[in-house]
N, CA, C and O atoms as CSV, one atom per row, in Angstrom:
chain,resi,resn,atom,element,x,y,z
A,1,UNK,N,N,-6.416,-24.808,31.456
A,1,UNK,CA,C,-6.128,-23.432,31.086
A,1,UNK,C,C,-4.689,-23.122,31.479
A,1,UNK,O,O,-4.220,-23.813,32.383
A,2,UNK,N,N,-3.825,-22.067,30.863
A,2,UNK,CA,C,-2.560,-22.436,30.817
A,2,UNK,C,C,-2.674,-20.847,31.701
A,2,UNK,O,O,-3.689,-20.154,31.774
A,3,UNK,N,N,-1.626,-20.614,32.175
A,3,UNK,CA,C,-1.240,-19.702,33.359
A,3,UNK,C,C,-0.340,-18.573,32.298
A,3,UNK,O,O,-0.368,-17.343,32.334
A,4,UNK,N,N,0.220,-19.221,31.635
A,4,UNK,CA,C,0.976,-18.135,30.066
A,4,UNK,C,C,0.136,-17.135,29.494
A,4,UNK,O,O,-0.966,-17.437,29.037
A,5,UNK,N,N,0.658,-15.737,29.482
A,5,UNK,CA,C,-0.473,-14.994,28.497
A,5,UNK,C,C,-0.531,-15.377,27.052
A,5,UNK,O,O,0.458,-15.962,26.613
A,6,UNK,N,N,-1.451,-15.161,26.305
A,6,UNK,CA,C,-1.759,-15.767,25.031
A,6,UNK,C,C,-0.851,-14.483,24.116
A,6,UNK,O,O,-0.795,-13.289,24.408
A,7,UNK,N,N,-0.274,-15.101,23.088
A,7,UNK,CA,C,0.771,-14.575,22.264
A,7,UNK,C,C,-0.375,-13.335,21.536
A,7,UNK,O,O,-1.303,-13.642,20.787
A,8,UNK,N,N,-0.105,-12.210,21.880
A,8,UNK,CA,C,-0.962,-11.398,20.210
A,8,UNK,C,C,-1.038,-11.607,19.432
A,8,UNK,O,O,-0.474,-12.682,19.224
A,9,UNK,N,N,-1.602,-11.090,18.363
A,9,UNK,CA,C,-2.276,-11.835,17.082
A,9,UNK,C,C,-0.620,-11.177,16.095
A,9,UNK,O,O,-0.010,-11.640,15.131
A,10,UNK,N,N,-0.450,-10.173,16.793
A,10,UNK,CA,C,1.006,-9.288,15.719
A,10,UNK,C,C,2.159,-9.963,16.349
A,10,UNK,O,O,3.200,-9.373,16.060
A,11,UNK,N,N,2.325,-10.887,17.031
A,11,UNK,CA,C,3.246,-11.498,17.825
A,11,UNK,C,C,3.376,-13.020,16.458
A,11,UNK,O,O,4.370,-13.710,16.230
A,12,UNK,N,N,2.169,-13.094,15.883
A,12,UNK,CA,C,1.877,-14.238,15.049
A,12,UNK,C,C,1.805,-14.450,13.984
A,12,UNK,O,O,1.739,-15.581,13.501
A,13,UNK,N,N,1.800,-13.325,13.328
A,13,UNK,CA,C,2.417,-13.196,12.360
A,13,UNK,C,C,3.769,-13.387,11.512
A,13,UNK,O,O,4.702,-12.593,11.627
A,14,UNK,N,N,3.808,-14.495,10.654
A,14,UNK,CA,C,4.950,-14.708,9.988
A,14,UNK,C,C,5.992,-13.659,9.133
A,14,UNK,O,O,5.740,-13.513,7.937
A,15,UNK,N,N,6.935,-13.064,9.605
A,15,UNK,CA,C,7.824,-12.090,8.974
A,15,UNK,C,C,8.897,-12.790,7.837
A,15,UNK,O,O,9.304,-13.940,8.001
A,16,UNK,N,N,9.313,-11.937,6.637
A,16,UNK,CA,C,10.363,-12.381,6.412
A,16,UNK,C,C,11.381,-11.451,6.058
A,16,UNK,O,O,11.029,-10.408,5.507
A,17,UNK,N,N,12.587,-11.660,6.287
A,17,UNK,CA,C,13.607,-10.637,6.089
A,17,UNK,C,C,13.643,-10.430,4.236
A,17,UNK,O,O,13.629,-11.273,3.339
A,18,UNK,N,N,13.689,-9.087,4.209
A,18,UNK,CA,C,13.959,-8.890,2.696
A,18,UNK,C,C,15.673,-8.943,2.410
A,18,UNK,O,O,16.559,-8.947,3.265
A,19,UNK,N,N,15.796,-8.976,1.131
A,19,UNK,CA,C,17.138,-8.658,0.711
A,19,UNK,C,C,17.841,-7.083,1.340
A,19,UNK,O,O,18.925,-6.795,1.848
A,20,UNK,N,N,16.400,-6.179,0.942
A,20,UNK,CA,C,17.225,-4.681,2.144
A,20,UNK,C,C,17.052,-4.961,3.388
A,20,UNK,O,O,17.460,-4.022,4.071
A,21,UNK,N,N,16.637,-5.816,4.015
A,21,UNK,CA,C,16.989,-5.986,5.586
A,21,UNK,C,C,15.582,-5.920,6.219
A,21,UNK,O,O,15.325,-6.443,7.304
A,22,UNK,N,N,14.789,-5.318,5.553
A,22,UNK,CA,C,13.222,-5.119,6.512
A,22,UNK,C,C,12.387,-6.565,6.285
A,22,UNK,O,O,12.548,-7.529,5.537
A,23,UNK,N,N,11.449,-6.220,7.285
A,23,UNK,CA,C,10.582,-7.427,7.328
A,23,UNK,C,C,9.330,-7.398,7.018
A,23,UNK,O,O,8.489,-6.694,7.577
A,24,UNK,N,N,9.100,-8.294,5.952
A,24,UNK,CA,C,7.311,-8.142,4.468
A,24,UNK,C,C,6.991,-9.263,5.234
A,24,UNK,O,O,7.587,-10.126,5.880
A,25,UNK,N,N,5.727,-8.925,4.913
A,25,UNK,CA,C,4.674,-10.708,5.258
A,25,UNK,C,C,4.273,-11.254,3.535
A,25,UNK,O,O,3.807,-10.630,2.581
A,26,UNK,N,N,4.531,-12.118,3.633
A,26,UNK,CA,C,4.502,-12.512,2.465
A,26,UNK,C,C,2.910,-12.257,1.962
A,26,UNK,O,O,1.949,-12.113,2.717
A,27,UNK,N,N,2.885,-12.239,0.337
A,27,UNK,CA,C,1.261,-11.487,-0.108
A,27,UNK,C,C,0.217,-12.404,-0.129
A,27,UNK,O,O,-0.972,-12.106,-0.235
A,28,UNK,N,N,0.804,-13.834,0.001
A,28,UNK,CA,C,-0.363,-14.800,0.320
A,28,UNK,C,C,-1.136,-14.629,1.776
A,28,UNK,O,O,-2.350,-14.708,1.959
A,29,UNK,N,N,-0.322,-14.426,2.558
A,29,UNK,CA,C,-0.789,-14.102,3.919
A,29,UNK,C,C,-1.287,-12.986,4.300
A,29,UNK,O,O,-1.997,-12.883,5.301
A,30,UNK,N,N,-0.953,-11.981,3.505
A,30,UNK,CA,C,-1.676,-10.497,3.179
A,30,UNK,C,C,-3.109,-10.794,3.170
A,30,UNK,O,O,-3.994,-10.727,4.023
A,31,UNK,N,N,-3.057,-11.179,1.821
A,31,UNK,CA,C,-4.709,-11.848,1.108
A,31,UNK,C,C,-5.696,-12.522,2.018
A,31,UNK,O,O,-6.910,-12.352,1.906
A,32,UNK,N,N,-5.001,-13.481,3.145
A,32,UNK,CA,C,-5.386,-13.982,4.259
A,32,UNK,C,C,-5.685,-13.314,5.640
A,32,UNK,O,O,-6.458,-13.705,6.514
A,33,UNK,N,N,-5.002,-12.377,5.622
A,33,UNK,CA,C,-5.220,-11.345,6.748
A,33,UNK,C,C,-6.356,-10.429,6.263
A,33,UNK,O,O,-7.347,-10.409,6.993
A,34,UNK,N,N,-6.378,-9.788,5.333
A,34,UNK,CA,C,-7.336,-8.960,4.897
A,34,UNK,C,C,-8.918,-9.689,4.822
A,34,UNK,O,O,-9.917,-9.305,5.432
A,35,UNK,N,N,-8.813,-10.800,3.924
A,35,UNK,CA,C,-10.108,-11.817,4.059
A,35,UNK,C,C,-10.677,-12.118,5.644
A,35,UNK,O,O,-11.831,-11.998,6.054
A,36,UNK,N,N,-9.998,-12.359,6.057
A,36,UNK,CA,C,-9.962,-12.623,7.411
A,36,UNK,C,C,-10.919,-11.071,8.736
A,36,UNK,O,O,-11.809,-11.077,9.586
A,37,UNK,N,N,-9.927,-9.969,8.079
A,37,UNK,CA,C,-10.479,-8.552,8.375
A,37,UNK,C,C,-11.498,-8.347,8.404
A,37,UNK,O,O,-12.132,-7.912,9.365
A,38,UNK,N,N,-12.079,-8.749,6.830
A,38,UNK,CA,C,-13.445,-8.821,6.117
A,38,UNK,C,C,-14.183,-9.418,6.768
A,38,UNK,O,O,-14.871,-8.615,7.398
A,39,UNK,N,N,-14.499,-10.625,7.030
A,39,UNK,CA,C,-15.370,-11.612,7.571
A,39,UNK,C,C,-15.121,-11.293,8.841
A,39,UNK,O,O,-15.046,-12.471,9.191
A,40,UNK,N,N,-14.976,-10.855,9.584
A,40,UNK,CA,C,-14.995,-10.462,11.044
A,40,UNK,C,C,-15.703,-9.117,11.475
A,40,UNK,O,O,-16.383,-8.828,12.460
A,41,UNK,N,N,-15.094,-8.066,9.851
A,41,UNK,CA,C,-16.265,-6.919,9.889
A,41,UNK,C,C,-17.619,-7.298,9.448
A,41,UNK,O,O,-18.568,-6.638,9.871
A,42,UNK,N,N,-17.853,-8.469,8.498
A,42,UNK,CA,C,-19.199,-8.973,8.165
A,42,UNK,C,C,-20.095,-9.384,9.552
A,42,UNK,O,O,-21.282,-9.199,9.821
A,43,UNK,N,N,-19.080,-9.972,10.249
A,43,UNK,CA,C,-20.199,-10.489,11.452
A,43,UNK,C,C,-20.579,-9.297,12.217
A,43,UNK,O,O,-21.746,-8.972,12.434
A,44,UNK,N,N,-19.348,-8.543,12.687
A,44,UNK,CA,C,-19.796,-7.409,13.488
A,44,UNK,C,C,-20.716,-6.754,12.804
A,44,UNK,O,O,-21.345,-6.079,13.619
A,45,UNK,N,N,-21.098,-6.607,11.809
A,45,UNK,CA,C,-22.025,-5.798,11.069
A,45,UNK,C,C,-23.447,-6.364,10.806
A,45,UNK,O,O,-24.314,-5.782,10.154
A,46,UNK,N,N,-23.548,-7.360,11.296
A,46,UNK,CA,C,-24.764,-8.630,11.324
A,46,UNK,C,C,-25.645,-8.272,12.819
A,46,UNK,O,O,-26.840,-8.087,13.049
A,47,UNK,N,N,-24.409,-8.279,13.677
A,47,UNK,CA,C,-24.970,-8.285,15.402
A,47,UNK,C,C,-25.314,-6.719,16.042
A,47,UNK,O,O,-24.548,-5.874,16.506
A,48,UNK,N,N,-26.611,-6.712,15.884
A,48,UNK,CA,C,-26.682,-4.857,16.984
A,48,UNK,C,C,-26.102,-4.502,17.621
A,48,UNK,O,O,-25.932,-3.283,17.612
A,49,UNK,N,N,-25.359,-5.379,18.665
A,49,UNK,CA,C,-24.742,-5.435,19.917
A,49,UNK,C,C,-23.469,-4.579,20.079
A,49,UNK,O,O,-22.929,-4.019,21.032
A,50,UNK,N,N,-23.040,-4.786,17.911
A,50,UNK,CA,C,-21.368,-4.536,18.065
A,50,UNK,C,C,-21.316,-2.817,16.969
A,50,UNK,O,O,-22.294,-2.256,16.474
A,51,UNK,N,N,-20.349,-2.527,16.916
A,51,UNK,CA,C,-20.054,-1.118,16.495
A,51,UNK,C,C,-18.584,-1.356,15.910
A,51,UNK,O,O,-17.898,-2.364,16.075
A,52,UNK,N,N,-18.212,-0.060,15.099
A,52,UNK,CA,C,-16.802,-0.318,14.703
A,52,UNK,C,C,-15.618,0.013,15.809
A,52,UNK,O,O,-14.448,-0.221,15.507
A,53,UNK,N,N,-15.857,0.397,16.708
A,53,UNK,CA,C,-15.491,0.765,17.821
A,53,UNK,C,C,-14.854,-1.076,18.523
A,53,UNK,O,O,-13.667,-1.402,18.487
A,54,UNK,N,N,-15.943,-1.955,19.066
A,54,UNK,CA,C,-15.790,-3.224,19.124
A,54,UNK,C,C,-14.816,-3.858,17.961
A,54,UNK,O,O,-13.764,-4.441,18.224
A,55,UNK,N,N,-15.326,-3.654,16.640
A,55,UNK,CA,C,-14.406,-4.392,16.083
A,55,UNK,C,C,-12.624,-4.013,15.506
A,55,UNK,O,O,-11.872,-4.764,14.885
A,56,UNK,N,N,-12.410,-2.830,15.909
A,56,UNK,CA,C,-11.264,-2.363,16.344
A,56,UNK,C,C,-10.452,-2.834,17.455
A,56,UNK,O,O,-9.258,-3.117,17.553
A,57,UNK,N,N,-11.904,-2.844,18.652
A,57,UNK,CA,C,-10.866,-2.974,19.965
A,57,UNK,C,C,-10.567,-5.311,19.511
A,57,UNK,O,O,-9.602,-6.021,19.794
A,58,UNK,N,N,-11.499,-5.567,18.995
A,58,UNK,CA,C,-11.093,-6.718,18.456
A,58,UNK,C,C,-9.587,-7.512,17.810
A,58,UNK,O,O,-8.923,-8.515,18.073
A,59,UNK,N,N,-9.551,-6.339,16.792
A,59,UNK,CA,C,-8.519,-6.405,15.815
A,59,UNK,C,C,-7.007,-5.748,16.614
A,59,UNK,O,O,-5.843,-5.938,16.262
A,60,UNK,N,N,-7.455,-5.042,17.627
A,60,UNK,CA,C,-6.286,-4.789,18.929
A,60,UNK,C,C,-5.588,-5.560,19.584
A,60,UNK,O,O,-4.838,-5.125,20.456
């Protein structure tokens, strides 16, 4: 186990600079983040245990 805190998930996300200067995630990775969203609200929504509350503080 490493003694380093673990990078956030928004820390990991791939940025790219636009031509005006701001930074897009590209829309393939969009598509991937959102799918991703999805299937994580599918499970929480499977287990009694969890609430949207949990899967917020998740996605935090």
């Amino acid at each position: 186990m490493s003694d380093s805190p673990e990078t956030p998930a928004s820390g990991r996300i791939p940025l790219v600079r636009g031509s005006d200067g701001h930074a897009y995630i590209p829309a393939d990775l969009v598509v991937d983040l959102l799918r991703a969203i999805a299937s994580a609200h599918r499970n929480f929504a499977d287990d009694p245990d969890c609430d949207l509350h949990t899967a917020a503080a998740a996605i935090d």
